[in-house]
Structures are given as C-alpha cells and as structure tokens.
N, C-alpha and C positions, 0 to 999 in steps of 0.2 A: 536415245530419244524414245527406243519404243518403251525402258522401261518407267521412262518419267509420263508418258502415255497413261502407264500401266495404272501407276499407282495416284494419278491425278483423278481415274476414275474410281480408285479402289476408295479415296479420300473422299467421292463423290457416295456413295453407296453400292459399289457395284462391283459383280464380288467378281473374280478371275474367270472361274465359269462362263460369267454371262457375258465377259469381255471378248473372251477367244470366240465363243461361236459370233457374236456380232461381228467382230473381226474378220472371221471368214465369210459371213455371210456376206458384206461388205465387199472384199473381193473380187468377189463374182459380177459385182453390178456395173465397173468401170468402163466397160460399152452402153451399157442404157444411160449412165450419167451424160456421156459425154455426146450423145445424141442429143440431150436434155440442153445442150448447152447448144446447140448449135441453133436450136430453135430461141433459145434466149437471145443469143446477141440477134439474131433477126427482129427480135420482138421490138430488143433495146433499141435497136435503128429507126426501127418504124415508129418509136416512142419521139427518140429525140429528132425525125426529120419532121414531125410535127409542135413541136416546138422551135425547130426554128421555120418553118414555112409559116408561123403565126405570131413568129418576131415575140415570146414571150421578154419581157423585160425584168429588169427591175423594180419597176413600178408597178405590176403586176401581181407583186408578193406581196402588197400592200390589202387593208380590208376597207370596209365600211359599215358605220352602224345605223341605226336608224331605219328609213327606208330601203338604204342600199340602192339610191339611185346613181346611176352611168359609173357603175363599179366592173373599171374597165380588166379587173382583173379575173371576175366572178365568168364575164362577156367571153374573153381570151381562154379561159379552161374549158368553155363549154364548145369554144371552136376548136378547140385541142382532142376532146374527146371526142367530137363528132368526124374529124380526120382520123384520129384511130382506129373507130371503127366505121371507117366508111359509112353515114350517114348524113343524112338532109343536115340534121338538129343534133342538139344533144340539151338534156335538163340534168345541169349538176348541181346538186342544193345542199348545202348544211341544213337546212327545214327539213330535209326528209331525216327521217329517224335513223332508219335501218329497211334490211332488205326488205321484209316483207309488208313494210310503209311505202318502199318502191313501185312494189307488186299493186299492191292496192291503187295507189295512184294511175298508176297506168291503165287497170283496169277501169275503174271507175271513170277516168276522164275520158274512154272512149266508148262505152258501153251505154244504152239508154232503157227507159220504162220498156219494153217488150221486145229487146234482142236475146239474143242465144249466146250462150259462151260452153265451148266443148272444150275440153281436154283429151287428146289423143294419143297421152300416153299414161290413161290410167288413173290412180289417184295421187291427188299434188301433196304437196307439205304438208304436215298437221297445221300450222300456222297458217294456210291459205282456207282452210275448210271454213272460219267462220267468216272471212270475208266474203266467201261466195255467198256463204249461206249452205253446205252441208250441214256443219252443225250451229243452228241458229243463232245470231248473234246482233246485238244492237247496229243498226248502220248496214247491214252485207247488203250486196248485191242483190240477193233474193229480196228484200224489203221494198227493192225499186224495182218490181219488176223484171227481174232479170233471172232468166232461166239458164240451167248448168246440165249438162251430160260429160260423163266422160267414157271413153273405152276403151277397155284392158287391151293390157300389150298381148301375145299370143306366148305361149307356154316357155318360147325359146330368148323371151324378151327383146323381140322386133314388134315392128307395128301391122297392126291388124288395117292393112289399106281398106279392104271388102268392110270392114266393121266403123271403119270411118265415111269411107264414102256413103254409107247408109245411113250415117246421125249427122249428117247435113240436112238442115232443111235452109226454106228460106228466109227463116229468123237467125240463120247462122249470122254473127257478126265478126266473132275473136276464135281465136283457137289460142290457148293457154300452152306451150309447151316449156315443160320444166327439164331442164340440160340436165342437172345432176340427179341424183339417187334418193335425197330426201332421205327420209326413217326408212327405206325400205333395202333389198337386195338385188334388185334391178341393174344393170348397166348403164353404165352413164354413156347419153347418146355421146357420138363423136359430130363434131361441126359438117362434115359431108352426111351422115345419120338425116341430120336436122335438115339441112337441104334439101335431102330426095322427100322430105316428110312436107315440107312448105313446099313445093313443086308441084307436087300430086294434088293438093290441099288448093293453090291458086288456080289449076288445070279442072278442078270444078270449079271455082268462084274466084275470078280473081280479085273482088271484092273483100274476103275475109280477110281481116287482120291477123296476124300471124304474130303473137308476140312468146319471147322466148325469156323466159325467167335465166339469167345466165350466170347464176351465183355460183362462185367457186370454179366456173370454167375459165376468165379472162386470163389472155397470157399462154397458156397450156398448149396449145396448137398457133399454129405460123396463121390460119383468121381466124372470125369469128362467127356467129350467126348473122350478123348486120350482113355480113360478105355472100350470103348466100342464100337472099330474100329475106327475110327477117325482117318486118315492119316496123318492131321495135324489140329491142335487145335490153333489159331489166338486172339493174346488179345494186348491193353494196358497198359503200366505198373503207367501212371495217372489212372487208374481202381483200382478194385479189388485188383489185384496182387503187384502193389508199397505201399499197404498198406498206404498212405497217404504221404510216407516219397522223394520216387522213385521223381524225380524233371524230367524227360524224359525216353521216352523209351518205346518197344514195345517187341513182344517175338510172336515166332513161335516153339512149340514141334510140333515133331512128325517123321516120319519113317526119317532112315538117310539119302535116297535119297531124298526125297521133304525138307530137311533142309541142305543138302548141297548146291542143287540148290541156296538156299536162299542166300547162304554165298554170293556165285559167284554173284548174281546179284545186292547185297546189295552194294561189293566194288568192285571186277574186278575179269575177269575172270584170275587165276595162284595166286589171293591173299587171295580169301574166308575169311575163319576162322582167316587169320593169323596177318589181322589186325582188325586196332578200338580200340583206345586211349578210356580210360573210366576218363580221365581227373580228381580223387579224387574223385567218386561218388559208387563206392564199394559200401560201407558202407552204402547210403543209399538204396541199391537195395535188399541186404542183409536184412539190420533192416525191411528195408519196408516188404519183403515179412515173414520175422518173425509174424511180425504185423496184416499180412493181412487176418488171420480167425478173428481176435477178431475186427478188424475192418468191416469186411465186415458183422460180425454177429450184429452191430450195426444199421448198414443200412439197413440191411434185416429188426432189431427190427421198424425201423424209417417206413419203407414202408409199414408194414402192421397195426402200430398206424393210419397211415393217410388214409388207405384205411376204415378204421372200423370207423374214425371220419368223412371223407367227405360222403360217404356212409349212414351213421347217419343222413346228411344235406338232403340228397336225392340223390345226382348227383353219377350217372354211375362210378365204378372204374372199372378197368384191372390192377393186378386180385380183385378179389373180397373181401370182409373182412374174407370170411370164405374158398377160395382155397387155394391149396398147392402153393408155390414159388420156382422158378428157377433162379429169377435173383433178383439185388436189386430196380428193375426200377416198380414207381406205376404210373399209367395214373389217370388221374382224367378227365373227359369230362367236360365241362359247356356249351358248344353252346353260347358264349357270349364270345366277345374277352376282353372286361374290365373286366369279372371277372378272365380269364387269365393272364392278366396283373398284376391288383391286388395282383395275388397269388403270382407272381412269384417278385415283390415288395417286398412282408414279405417276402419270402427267403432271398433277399439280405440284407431286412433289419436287416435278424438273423446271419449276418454272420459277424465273426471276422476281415476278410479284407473289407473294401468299401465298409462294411454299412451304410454308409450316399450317396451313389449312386444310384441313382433309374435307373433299367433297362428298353432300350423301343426297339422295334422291329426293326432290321434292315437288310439288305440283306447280310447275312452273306455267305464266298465263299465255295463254295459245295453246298448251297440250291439254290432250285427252286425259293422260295416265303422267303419273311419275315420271320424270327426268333426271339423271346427273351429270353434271356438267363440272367438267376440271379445266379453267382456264385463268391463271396465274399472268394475266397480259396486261400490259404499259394502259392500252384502251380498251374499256372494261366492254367483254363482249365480241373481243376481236378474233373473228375465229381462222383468221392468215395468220394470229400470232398460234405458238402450241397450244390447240386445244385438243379434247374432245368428250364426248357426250353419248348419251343413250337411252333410248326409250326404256322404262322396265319391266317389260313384258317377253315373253317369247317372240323370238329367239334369242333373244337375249345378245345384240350385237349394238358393239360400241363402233362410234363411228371418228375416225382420227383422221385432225388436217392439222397444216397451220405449221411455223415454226419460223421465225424471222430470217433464219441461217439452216441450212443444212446441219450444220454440226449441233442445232441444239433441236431440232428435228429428231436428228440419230439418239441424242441424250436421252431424250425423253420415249423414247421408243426402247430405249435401253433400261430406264427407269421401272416403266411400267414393267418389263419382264421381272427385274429385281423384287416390284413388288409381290409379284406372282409366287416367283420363288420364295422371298421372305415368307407368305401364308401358306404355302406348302399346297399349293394348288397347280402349280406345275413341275415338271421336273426337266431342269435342263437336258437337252440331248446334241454332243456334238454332230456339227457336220460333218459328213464325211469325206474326205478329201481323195 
C-alpha cells in the first residue's frame, strides 16, 4: 500500500523528497488530529439535535420563487441556526452576497446619523474599510454620519483594555470585533478571548452592541461568540457554515432586535422577514450546514499539517506548529513575493476545478494593493474549499484555509512545496527523526 501511496503521488507531481518529509511531518500530529475530532463529533451532535428539535423535514428541502412568501423551509434554517448558535434570531439569506455584504448589513441596519462604531481590535479587513468609510467609498458609513475609531492591540497582541475604555464615549453604539486575522499577523482571538472582551466592554455600557465578524471561526471550538455575549455573530455561508455545498449566502444570529433591524434593511422597511425566494437551494443550506463540522475539522487538520511543514522549512507561521486554533486560516510569511506566488501556483495546481490555471496578482475590488488568489473550487469564491491568497506587499505572507477533505488539504499543501522546489526557491530539508 505504501508504495501504491508512493507513486500515486509521484503520478500527481510530487517528487519522493517531498513525500517522505510530509510523511513524517504527518506523524507527529495524530494527537492534535484526533483532539480535532473529538470536538467535531460534539459539533456534529449539536448540529444534528437542532435539526431534529426543529423537525426539519422533507418539505423543507424544497424552495420558492417570486416573493418567497411562508417558505417554510427558508423559516426552519433560520430556526436551525439560531439554535446553533444560541440566539434570539437568526438572518439566513441567499440575497446576501458574501461575507462582507454580511458585515455591511449588520452594520448598517443597526448603526444611525450620529452614532460611534469602534473596533477594539485594531484595523479590520481591507474589505471593511470602505464600508466604514476609512477609505472613502460610495454608500459607507461615514456618508451617514457615522463615526469610526479603532484601537491597536498592545505589542503582545491582547487587547488594550485602558485604550478602550477611554475611546467610549456616549456616542459609543457597536463595537466591530473581527475573530480572525484578516491580511495581517495578529492572532486569532479564541471564543473565551472574545468573551472577557464583550464583558469588560458591556461592564461599561451595557448598551453597546457587540458584534463579532466570525468568518472562518464557525465549528473550530465546542461555542461560539453568540455563547458568550455576543449581540450578533456575522459569517459567510461559502465559509465554515455552507459546509462546501451552500452555492451563496451569508447569516447574521443574534438578539431579536439587531436581527430584525437586518430584515428591514436587507428588503424594505413593512417587508423584513416576509420575503426572499430561496429559488431550490434549501437543500443545499441544510446538507451544507449538516456537513459543516466534519468539513471544517478537515481544514482545521489541513492548516496545522502546513504550519508544522513550512515551519520545518524555516519561514514564520501564524499560528504556530504547536498553538491552539480558532479559525481555519494559517499565514505562512516568506518576505519574497515569488515564493508567494509559487505557493499559491500549487494550490491551484491541486485543485479539482482550473488546475491548469496559473494565478497572478491583480487589483482585486475592495483591496488597496494587488492580490492573488489560487482557488480552483466547485463555488467560485469559496474559501472552505482549498484556497489561498495574499496581499503583495510586505511581508509578503500568504494566507491558506479551506479544503473540503483533509487529504486534499494535505495535497495541496504538498503541492505548493513541490512548486517551491520545482523554482528552486526552496530546498527540501528532511526531518529529523
């Protein structure tokens, strides 16, 4: 077996070299795996006793077009998700785009002409800046009156309690916290993290809304921020939560008043909740989020294989081979943009859709600077499937998630070295045993 192993990946591009040290590096990680699994089936459980406490059926899987009135299937997911994550509400929509059409919604449907919105941990996505209004943009926040602060984490990447309690005033309304890492090198908070941050945060005002952007976290730990104050919890359903299957779609839990806001701003104000045609895609919102611990436990396996092999190489990860995880997103730095490129080459090249595509940089809308992006997925954009991408600037660090299966996780993580080696930009170095 091992050598039919061998030479199935030798058929795939991937020379003996770069099998054995994979191999070994592999090895070593069948205690983290299988911790990994232990928090899955919990997840799984918690998935499927919410599907049957809400009697999903048959008819359920069914859609509607048009208005999308008493589309009891559309009604039944958003009771599903609002049991998973412990919440009032939940807003599940095919109308929403993607995440950071999530993000915007939510913001905007709770925020008014002369409230405050801080972020306390720092700067958010590139793609949130023009909807606040950092960098100017038709429709932001700033347009409607709406002011933004935010304050840097402190050098160790915790939060600056002393630095936030002082950028409260009493225009405070929202506080913005973003769970994962974004384009940066930061740590991705952990869900207890987030807690003791909305706690402090309510213990001056417990008026401020507290919402938590929670892309790329769902799944990853046994709760989530809903579980632990969280006002409202913001995610993509091409993430975590579509389980791979979700072809559009975004979702907002959380108190019933910041999620009905949502309705009303999503289609009109007198129509909220009562429409949104979900056109035949039930079923896959449903399967998806059935899917989406044992999928997301793949990706979590994928990200910390590649943090303990680049790591191995030499070069900087976040997080590390040997931290805890919060989300399924691993940084790898190189300070070299062709070895980012390179990398982000074998991903594409390891991918079932348009891997004979090579990816290159280009000014994708929402970013500042240059971007490339290698992702070869079933739904275009889908970054639970293998992706990954990177700003092209210093430091020069690609950012890899995603992979529907653990073993095409590993592939593609094996790829990308191959390509490295192929351009003579790295040099294998076995482990040492």
């Amino acid at each position: 077996m091992q050598n039919q192993l061998t030479n199935a990946y030798e058929s795939m591009g991937i020379s003996q070299e770069v099998f054995m040290l994979c191999q070994q590096i592999e090895e070593t990680l069948q205690d983290r795996f299988a911790e990994i699994d232990k928090i899955t089936e919990c997840n799984q459980l918690k998935v499927l006793s919410a599907f049957q406490k809400h009697q999903v059926g048959e008819a359920h899987l069914l859609g509607t077009t048009g208005y999308g009135y008493n589309d009891l299937g559309r009604e039944t997911l958003e009771k599903v998700y609002a049991e998973i994550f412990g919440t009032e509400a939940a807003l599940v929509r095919a109308q929403i785009t993607c995440g950071t059409h999530a993000l915007a919604l939510a913001l905007s449907a709770n925020l008014r002409p002369g409230d405050e919105l801080i972020s306390p941990v720092g700067k958010p996505y590139d793609t949130m800046e023009e909807i606040i209004g950092i960098r100017p943009s038709v429709g932001s926040l700033a347009e409607y009156g709406v002011t933004y602060k935010q304050v840097e984490l402190l050098e160790d990447g915790t939060f600056d309690y002393e630095g936030i309690k002082n950028a409260i005033s009493d225009k405070t309304k929202m506080m913005t916290i973003q769970r994962s890492k974004g384009y940066l090198t930061r740590p991705t908070f952990s869900v207890k993290q987030i807690g003791e941050l909305i706690a402090f945060i309510k213990d001056i005002n417990p008026n401020i809304i507290c919402m938590v952007d929670n892309c790329y976290g769902e799944f990853v730990e046994l709760s989530e921020p809903s579980n632990v104050g969280a006002d409202m919890v913001v995610g993509s359903l091409i993430k975590n939560p579509g389980g791979g299957l979700a072809p559009i779609g975004g979702y907002i839990c959380g108190t019933k008043e910041c999620v009905e806001n949502a309705y009303y701003r999503l289609t009109a104000p007198g129509l909220g909740a009562e429409v949104g045609a979900t056109l035949g895609i039930n079923k896959e919102f449903f399967q998806g989020l059935f899917n989406a611990p044992q999928v997301v436990a793949g990706a979590l396996k994928g990200a910390i294989f590649a943090a303990n092999l680049y790591e191995h190489l030499g070069f900087d990860c976040t997080p590390n081979a040997t931290e805890s995880r919060h989300d399924i997103i691993q940084a790898v730095t190189f300070h070299d943009p062709d070895k980012v490129i390179a990398f982000c080459e074998g991903i594409q090249y390891a991918a079932p859709i348009d891997s004979h595509v090579t990816p290159t940089p280009w000014p994708m809308p929402g970013y500042n600077c240059d971007v490339i992006m290698a992702a070869g997925a079933f739904i275009s954009g889908a970054s639970i499937e293998l992706s990954a991408d990177a700003p092209m600037h210093e430091p020069y660090t690609v950012y890899f998630q995603g992979g529907l299966s653990y073993h095409h996780a590993k592939f593609g993580i094996m790829k990308s070295l191959a390509q490295l080696e192929k351009k003579g930009l790295i040099t294998i170095k076995e482990r040492n045993s």
